[in-house]
C-alpha positions in Angstrom: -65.0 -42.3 51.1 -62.6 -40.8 48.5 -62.4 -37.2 47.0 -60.0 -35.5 44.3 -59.8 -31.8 43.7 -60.1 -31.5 40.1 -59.2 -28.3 38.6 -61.0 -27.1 35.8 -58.2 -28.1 33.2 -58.8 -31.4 33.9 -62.4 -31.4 32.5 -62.3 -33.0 29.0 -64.3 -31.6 26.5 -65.5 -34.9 24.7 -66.1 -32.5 21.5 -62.2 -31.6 21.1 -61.3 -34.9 22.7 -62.9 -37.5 21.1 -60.3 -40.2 21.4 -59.3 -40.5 25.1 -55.6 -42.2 24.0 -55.1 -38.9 22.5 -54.9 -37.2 25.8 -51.7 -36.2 28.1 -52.8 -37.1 31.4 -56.4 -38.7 33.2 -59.2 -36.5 32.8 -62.5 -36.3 33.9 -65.6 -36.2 31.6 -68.9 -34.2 33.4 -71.8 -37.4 32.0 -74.8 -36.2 30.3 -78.0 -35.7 32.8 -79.5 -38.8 31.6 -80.7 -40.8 34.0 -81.8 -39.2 37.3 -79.0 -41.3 39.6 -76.1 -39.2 37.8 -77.9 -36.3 38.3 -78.6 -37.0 42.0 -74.9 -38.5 42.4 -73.2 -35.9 41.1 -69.9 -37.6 40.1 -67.5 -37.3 37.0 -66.1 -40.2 35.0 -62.5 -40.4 34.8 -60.9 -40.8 31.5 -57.7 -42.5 31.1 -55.3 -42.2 28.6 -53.2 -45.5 30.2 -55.9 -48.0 31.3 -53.2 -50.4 31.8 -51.7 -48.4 34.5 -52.5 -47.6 37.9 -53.6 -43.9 38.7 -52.4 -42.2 41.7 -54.0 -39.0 42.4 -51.9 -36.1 43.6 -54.7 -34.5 45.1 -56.5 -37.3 46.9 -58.3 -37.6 50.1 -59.6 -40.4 51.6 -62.0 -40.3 54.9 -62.3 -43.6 56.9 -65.5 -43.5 58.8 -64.6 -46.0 62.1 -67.2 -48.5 61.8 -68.2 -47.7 65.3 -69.3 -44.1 63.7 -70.7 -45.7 61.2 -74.9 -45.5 62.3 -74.3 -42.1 63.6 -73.3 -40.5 60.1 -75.5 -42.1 58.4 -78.6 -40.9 60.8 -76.7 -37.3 60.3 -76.8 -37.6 56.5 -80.4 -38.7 57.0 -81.6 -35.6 59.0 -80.1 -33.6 56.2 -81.7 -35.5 53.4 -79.0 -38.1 52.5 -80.2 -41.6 52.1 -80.7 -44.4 49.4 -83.6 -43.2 47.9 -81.4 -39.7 46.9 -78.5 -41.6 46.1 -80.2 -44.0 44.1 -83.7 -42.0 42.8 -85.1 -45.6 41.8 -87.3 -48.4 43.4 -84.3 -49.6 44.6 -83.1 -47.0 46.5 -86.3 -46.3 47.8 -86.8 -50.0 48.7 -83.3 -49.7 50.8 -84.2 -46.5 52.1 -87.6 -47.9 53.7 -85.5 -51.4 54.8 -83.0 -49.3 56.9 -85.7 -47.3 58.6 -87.6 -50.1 59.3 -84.2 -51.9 60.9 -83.2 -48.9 62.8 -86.5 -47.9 63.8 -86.8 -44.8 62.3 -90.1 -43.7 61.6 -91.8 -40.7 59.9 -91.1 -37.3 61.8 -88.0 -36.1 63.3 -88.9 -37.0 66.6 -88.8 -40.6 66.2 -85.5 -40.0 64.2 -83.1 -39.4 67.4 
């Protein structure tokens, strides 16, 4: 998993910023609540002035999960409302969400969660 501080300055404003070659440094553009996964998601879209070149963040951190921890975060995310189907608000995410209950055993309740 990766994160970036972004400070504020850093959020284009596609209205003043129309062409994204026009721009000093990579940016990130906050995407129009159009479809319910961005919404749900979260994220930001960089925007790079270079597309060519490689971006190295200077506020970047990335968190390896051991893969041994794996099924424990992911029950925790669970208990906390975290899975596919709020990830991906579709069939599909719902369809994954059901599949890895049904694999792990998880079943409607919290006490059959563990």
């Amino acid at each position: 998993m990766h994160a970036v501080n972004i400070p504020a300055d850093d959020i284009v404003d596609p209205s003043k910023n129309p062409d994204p070659f026009t721009i000093d440094r990579v940016m990130f553009l906050v995407p129009a609540k159009s479809a319910p996964r961005i919404v749900n998601q979260r994220g930001l879209f960089s925007v790079h002035n270079q597309p060519d070149r490689a971006w190295v963040p200077e506020n970047f951190d990335k968190f390896v999960i051991p893969a041994a921890m794996r099924p424990r975060f992911r029950r925790t995310l669970f208990k906390m409302g975290v899975d596919h189907s709020h990830i991906y608000p579709d069939i599909v995410g719902l369809c994954e969400m059901l599949k890895w209950r049904y694999v792990e055993r998880i079943g409607i309740g919290t006490a059959m969660i563990g």
